[in-house]
C-alpha positions as CSV (number, residue, x, y, z in Angstrom):
1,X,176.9,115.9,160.3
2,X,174.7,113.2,158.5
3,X,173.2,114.5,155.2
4,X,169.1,116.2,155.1
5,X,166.5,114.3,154.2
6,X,164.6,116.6,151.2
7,X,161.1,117.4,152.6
8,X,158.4,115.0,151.8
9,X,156.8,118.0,149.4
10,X,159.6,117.2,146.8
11,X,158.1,113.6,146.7
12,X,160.8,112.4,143.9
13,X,163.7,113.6,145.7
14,X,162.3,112.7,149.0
15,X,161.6,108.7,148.1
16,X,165.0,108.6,146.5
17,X,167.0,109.7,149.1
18,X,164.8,108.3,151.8
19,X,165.3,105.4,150.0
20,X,169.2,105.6,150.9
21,X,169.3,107.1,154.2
22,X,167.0,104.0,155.8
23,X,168.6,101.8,154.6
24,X,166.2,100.3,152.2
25,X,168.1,99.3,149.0
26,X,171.0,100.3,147.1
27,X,170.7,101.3,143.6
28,X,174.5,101.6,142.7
29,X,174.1,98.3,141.2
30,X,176.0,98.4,138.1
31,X,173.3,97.5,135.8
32,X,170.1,99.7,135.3
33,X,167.0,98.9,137.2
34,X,168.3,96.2,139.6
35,X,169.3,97.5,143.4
36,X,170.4,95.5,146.4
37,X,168.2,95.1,149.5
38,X,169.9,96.2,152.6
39,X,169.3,93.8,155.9
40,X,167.0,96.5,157.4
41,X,165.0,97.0,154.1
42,X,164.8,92.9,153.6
43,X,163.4,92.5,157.1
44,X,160.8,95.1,156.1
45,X,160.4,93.5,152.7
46,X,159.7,89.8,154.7
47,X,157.6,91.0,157.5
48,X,155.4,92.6,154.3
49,X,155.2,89.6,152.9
50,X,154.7,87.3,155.6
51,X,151.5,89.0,155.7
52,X,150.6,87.8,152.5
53,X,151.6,84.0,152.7
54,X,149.6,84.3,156.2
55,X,146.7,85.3,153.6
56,X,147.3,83.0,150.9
57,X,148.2,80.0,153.1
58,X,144.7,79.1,154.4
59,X,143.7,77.6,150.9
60,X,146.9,78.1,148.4
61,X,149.7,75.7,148.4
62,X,153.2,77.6,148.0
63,X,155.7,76.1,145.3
64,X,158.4,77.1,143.3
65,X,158.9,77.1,139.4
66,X,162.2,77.4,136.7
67,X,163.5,80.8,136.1
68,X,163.9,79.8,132.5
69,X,161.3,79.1,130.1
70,X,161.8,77.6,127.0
71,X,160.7,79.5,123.8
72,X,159.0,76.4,122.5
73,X,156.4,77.2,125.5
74,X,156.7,80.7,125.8
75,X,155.8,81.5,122.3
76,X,153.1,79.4,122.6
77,X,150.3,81.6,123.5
78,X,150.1,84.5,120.7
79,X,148.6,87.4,122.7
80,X,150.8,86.5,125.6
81,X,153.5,87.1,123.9
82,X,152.8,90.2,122.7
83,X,152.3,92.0,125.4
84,X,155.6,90.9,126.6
85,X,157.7,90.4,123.5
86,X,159.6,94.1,124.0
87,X,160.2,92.7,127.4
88,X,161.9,89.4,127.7
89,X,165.6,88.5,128.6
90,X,166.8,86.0,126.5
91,X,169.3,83.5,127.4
92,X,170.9,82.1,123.9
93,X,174.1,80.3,125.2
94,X,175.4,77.7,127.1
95,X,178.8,79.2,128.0
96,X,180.3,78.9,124.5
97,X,177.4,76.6,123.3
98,X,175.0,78.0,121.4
99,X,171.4,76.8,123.1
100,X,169.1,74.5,120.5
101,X,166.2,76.5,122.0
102,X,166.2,79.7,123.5
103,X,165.3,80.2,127.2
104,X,163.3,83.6,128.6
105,X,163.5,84.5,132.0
106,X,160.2,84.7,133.3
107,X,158.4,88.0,132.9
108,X,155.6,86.2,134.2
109,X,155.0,82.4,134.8
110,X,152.0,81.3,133.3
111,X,153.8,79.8,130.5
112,X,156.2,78.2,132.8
113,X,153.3,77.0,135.1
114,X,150.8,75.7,133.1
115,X,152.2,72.9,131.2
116,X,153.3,71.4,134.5
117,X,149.2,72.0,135.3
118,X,148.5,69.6,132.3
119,X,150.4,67.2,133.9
120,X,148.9,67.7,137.2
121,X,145.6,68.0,136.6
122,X,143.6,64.9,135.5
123,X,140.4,64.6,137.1
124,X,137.5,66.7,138.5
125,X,138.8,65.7,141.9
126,X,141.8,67.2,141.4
127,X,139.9,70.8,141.2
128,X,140.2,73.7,142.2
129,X,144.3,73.6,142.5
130,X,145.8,77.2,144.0
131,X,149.4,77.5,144.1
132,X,151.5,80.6,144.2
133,X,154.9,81.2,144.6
134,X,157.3,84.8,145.4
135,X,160.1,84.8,143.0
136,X,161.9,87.1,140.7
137,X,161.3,87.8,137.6
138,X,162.8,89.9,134.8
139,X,161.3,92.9,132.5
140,X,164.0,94.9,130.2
141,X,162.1,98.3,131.0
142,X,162.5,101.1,128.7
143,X,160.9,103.8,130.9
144,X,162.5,105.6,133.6
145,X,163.2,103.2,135.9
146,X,162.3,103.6,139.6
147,X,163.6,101.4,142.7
148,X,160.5,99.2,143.6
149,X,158.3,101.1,141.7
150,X,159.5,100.2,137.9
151,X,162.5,98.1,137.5
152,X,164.2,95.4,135.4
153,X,164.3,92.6,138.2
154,X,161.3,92.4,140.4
155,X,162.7,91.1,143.4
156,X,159.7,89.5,145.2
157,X,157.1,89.1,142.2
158,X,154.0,86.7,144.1
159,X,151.9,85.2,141.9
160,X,149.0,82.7,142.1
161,X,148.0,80.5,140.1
162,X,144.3,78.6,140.3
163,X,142.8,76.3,137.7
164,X,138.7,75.6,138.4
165,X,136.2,73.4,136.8
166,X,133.6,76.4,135.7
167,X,134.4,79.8,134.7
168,X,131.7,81.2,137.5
169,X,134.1,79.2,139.8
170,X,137.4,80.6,138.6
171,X,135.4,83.9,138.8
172,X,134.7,83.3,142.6
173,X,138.4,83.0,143.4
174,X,138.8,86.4,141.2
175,X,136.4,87.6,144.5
176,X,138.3,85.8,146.7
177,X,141.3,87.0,145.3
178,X,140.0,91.3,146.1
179,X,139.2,89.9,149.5
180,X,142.4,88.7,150.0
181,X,143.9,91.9,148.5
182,X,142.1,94.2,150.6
183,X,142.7,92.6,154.0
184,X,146.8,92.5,152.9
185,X,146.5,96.4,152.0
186,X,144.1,97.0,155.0
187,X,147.1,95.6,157.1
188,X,149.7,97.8,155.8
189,X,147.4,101.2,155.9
190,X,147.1,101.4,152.3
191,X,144.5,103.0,151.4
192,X,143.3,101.2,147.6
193,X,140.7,101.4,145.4
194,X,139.9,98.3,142.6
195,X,138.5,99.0,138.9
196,X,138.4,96.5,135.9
197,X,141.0,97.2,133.7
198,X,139.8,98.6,129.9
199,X,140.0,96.0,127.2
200,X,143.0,97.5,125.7
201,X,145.3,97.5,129.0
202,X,144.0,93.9,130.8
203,X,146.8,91.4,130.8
204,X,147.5,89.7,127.5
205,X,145.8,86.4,127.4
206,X,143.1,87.3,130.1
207,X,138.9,87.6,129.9
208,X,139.4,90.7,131.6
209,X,141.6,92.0,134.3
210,X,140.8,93.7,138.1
211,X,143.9,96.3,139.2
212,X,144.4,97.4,142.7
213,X,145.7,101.4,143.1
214,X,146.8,103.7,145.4
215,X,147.6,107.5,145.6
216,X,151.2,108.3,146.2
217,X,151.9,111.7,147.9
218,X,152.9,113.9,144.4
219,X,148.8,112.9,143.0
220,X,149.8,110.1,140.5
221,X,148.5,106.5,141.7
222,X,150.3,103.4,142.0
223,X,149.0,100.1,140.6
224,X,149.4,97.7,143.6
225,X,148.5,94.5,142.5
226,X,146.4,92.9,139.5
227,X,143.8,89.7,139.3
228,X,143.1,88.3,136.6
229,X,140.4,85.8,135.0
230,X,142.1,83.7,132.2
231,X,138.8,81.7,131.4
232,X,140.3,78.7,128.9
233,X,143.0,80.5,127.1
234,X,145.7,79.3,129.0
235,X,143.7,76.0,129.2
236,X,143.5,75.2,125.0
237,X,147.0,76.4,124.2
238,X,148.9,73.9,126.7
239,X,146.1,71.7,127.2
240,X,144.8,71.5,130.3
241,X,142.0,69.5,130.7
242,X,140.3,67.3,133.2
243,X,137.8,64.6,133.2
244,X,134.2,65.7,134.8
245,X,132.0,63.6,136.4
246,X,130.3,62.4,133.3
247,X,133.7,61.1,132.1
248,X,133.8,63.9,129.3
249,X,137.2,65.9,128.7
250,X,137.0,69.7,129.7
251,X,139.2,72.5,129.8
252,X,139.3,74.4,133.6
253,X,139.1,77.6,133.6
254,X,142.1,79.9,135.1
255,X,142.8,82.6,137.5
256,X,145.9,84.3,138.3
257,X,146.9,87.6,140.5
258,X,150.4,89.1,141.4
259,X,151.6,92.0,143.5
260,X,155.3,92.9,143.6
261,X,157.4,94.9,146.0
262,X,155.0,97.6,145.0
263,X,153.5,96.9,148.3
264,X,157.3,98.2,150.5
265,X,157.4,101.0,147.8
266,X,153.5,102.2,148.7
267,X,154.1,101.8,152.4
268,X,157.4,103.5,152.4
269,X,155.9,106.7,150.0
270,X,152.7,106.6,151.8
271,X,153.0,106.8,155.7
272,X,156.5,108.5,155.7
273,X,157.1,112.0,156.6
274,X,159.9,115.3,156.8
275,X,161.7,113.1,159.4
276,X,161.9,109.4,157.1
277,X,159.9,106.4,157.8
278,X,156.8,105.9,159.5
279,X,156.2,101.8,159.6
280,X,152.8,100.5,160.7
281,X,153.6,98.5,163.9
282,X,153.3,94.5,162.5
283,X,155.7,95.3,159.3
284,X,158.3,97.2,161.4
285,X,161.5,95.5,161.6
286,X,162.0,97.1,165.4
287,X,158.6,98.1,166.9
288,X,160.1,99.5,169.9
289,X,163.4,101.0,170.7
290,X,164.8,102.1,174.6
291,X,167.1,105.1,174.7
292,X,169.0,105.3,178.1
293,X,169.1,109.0,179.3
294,X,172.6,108.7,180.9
295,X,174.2,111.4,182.8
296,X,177.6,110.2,184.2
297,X,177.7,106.6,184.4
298,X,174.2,106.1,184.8
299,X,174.0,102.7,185.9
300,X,171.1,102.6,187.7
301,X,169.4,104.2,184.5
302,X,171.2,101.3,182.1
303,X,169.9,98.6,184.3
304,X,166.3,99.8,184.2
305,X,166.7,100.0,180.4
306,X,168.0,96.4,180.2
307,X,165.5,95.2,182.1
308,X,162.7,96.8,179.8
309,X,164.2,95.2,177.2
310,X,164.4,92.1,178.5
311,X,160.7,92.5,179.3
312,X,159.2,93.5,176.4
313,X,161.8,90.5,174.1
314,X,160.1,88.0,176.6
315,X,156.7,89.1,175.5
316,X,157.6,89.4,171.7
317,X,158.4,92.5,170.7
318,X,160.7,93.8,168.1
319,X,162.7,95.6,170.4
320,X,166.4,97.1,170.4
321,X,168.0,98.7,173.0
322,X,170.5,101.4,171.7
323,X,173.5,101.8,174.4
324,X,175.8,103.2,171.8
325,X,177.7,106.1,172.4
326,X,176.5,108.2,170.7
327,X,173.9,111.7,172.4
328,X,170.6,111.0,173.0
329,X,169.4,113.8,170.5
330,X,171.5,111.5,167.4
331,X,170.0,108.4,168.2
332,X,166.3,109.8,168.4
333,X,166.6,111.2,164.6
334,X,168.8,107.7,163.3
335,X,165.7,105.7,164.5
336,X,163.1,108.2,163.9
337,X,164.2,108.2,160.1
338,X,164.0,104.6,160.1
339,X,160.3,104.8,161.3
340,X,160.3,102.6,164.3
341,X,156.5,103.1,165.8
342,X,157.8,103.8,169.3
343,X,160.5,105.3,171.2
344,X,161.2,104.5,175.5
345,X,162.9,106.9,176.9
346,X,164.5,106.3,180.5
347,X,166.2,108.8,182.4
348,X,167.0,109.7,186.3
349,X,163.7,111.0,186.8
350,X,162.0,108.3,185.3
351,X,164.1,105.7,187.5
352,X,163.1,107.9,190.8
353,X,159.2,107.4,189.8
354,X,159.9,103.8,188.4
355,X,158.3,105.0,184.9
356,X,159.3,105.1,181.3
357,X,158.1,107.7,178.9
358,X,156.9,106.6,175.5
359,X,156.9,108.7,172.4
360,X,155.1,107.9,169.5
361,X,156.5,108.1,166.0
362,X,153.6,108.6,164.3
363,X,152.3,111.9,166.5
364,X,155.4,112.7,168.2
365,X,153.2,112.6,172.0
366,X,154.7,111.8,175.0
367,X,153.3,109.5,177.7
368,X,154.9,108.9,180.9
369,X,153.3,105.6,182.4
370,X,154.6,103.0,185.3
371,X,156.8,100.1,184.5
372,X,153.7,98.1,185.7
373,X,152.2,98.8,182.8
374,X,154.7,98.8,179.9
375,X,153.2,95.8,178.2
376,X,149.7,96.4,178.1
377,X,150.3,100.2,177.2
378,X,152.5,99.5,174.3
379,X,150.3,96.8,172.8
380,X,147.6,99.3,173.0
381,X,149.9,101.9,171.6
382,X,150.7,100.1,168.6
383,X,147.1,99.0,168.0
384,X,146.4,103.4,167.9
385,X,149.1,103.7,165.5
386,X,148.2,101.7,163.3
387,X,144.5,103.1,163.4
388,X,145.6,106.8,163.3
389,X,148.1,105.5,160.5
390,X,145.3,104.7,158.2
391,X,142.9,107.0,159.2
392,X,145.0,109.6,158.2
393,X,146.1,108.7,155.0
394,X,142.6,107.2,154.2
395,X,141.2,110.3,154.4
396,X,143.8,112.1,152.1
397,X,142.7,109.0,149.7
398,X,139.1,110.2,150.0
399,X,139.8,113.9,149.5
400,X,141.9,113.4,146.2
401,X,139.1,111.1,144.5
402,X,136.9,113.9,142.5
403,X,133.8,113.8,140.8
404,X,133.7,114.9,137.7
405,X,131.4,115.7,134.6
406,X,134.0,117.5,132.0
407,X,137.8,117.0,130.8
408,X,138.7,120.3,131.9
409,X,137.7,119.4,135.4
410,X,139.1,115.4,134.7
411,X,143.0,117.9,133.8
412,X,142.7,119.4,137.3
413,X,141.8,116.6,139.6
414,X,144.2,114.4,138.1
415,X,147.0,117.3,139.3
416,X,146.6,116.3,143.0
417,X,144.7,112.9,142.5
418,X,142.0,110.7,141.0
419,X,139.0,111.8,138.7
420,X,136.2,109.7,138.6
421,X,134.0,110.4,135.7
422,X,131.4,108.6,133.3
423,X,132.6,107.2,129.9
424,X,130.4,104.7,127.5
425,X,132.7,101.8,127.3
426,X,133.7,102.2,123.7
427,X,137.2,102.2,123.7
428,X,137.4,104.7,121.0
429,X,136.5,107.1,123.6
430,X,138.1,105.8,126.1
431,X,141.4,106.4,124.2
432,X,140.6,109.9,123.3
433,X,139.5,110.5,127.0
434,X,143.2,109.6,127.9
435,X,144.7,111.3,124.7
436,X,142.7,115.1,125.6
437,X,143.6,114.8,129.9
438,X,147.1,113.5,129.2
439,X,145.8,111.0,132.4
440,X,145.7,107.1,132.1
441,X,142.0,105.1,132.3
442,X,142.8,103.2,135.2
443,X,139.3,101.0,134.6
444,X,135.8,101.2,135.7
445,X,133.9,101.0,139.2
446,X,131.3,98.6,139.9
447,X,129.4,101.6,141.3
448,X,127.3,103.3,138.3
449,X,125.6,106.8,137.9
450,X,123.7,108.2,135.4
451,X,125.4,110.7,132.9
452,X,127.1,111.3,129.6
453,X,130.2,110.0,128.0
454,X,132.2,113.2,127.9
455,X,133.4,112.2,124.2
456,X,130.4,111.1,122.8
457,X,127.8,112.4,124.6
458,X,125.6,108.9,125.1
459,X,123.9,108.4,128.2
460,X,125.7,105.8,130.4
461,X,125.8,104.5,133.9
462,X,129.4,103.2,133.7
463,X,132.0,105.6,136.2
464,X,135.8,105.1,135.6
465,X,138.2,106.1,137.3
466,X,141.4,108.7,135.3
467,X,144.4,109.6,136.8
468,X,148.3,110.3,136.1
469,X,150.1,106.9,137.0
470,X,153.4,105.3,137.6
């Protein structure tokens, strides 16, 4: 008898095994904080992404930089480094040789990046230049590590990379760059919210920082993705400069904006349920799957599922027919747990009317409809799940997002979600905020209200947003 999946309730439990049991990734990897993607979860893991470089492609050109960065650049940019320096892998030798000049693997490129930028970038014609590129990249993590959510080798780390000739035009792709966020997270269901990081927690090096979060189901949020506007920090330490059309020497001014395979983690945590996945329709690696209801030989019944098959493959679906031997009751709960959006079911009675029934993942309803109408009733189908996906889990989003005026009310929203409350901007404050809820300062709204810092009682319009986080 396969193993139980742990209900969804015990959300730690649940995502590990879950995890496992869809074939996802494998975390018996011997070395902490580094798994192995199974086939299934890689397909997910590419149609995810695939989504994004259909995004980014319109005006971003994709390349592809070292793994190793030498420490004469790397150590390069002070504050960088310090927010990375408990992080970074070091390679010191050569196989016996010891190396002249250490070499980091990337944490991060920008130090890898930009001093190919200086040689790149000469003229004001040569602006604005976008490139990204999905790599991995390596962070010695001394917390608890977590597959996909918090691990030593990011797997599938994209990150862009702009240079612009103002800052308000580096600050117009750091717009572009939400947009851009929002319809990838909008595609997948996510629900996400987007605050501007507190000075003490933007990304070293940065003018400030923008985060992208979501709510997982056991109340703590997930940070999602990050943008950042680097104005000319970047720009002065490897000098990047350009000419401008008066012939004078400037520096540009810098963007840059990663998500990682936080995005698989958020959709797996998100949309699944008791039974194991529930995959929005464009990211599933099989959209549809036909189960033959056989009863003695049941060719007739086989046929008719072959020919569906062949139908819906001609019309480009993701679409597996399962004619293993194994009951019809088995093969409903293997694909079921691996979230497949729809299920066809053909039977005797089904042949006699020239139907199929379809059964939802998502709701579990069953529709009987005529083979003359398979295509256009699954494309619709798939359309409704994806709406009812993130309808659903939008509105638990909205329901967990409190409004608050005190700590004590800040300690219990943060239990089940996200409290959003006023705070002065003085990081003082801030701190102690985070210091009396035992919740994090994820970073503050562009919408404003009128009320009191709860720690030092000034009258402010600026709303942040607290919450327990990964």
């Amino acid at each position: 008898m396969a193993k139980a999946l742990p209900k969804k309730a015990d959300f730690s439990e649940w995502y590990s095994e879950i995890l496992s049991m869809a074939g996802i990734v494998d975390v018996r990897y011997p070395i902490k904080g580094l798994s192995v993607w199974h086939p299934f979860g890689l397909t997910l893991r590419n149609r995810v992404y695939s989504i994004l470089r259909s995004l980014l492609d319109v005006d971003h050109q994709e390349a592809l930089f070292p793994l190793l960065i030498p420490e004469t650049e790397f150590m390069k940019e002070a504050e960088h480094i310090k927010g990375f320096e408990e992080e970074v892998y070091w390679v010191t030798k050569g196989g016996d040789t010891p190396l002249e000049v250490p070499l980091a693997l990337r944490p991060t490129s920008e130090t890898a990046i930009y001093p190919m930028f200086k040689l790149w970038i000469r003229s004001h014609t040569d602006l604005p230049l976008r490139v990204y590129q999905i790599v991995n990249t390596f962070r010695y993590e001394t917390k608890h590590t977590r597959p996909l959510v918090r691990v030593r080798e990011i797997t599938s780390f994209k990150e862009a990379h702009t240079a612009h000739a103002t800052w308000e035009d580096a600050e117009k792709q750091v717009h572009e760059a939400v947009r851009i966020y929002s319809d990838f997270y909008d595609r997948l269901a996510i629900p996400h919210i987007f605050t501007k990081r507190p000075d003490w927690d933007k990304f070293p090096g940065a003018d400030y920082s923008i985060a992208v979060d979501t709510l997982m189901p056991d109340g703590k949020t997930l940070q999602i993705g990050t943008i950042h506007h680097l104005g000319t920090n970047f720009a002065k330490t490897f000098d990047v400069q350009y000419e401008d059309v008066n012939g004078e020497q400037q520096y540009v001014h810098q963007t840059c904006y990663g998500i990682s395979e936080r995005c698989v983690a958020a959709v797996i945590a998100i949309h699944g349920d008791d039974r194991g996945l529930i995959l929005p329709p464009e990211v599933a690696p099989t959209q549809v799957v036909i189960v033959p209801i056989l009863f003695g030989k049941g060719k007739g019944v086989y046929e008719a599922a072959k020919r569906v098959h062949k139908t819906l493959s001609n019309k480009g679906f993701r679409v597996v027919l399962d004619d293993s031997d194994e009951r019809p009751g088995a093969k409903y709960y293997k694909w079921e747990r691996k979230g497949v959006p729809l299920r066809i079911e053909v039977g005797p009675r089904d042949l006699k009317s020239n139907s199929v029934t379809l059964v939802r993942r998502d709701t579990f309803e069953k529709t009987s409809i005529p083979m003359s109408e398979l295509v256009p009733t699954i494309n619709q189908k798939l359309k409704d799940i994806h709406t009812n996906l993130y309808e659903k889990v939008k509105k638990s989003f909205d329901e967990r997002i409190v409004e608050c005026t005190t700590l004590n009310e800040v300690k219990t929203a943060v239990k089940k979600g996200i409290a959003k409350i006023n705070w002065c901007g003085a990081e003082k404050c801030g701190l102690r905020m985070e210091e009396i809820t035992g919740a994090d300062v994820l970073g503050e709204l562009t919408q404003t209200k009128k009320g009191k810092c709860p720690i030092c009682e000034k009258q402010t319009d600026k709303v942040v947003l607290m919450a327990r986080a990964y």
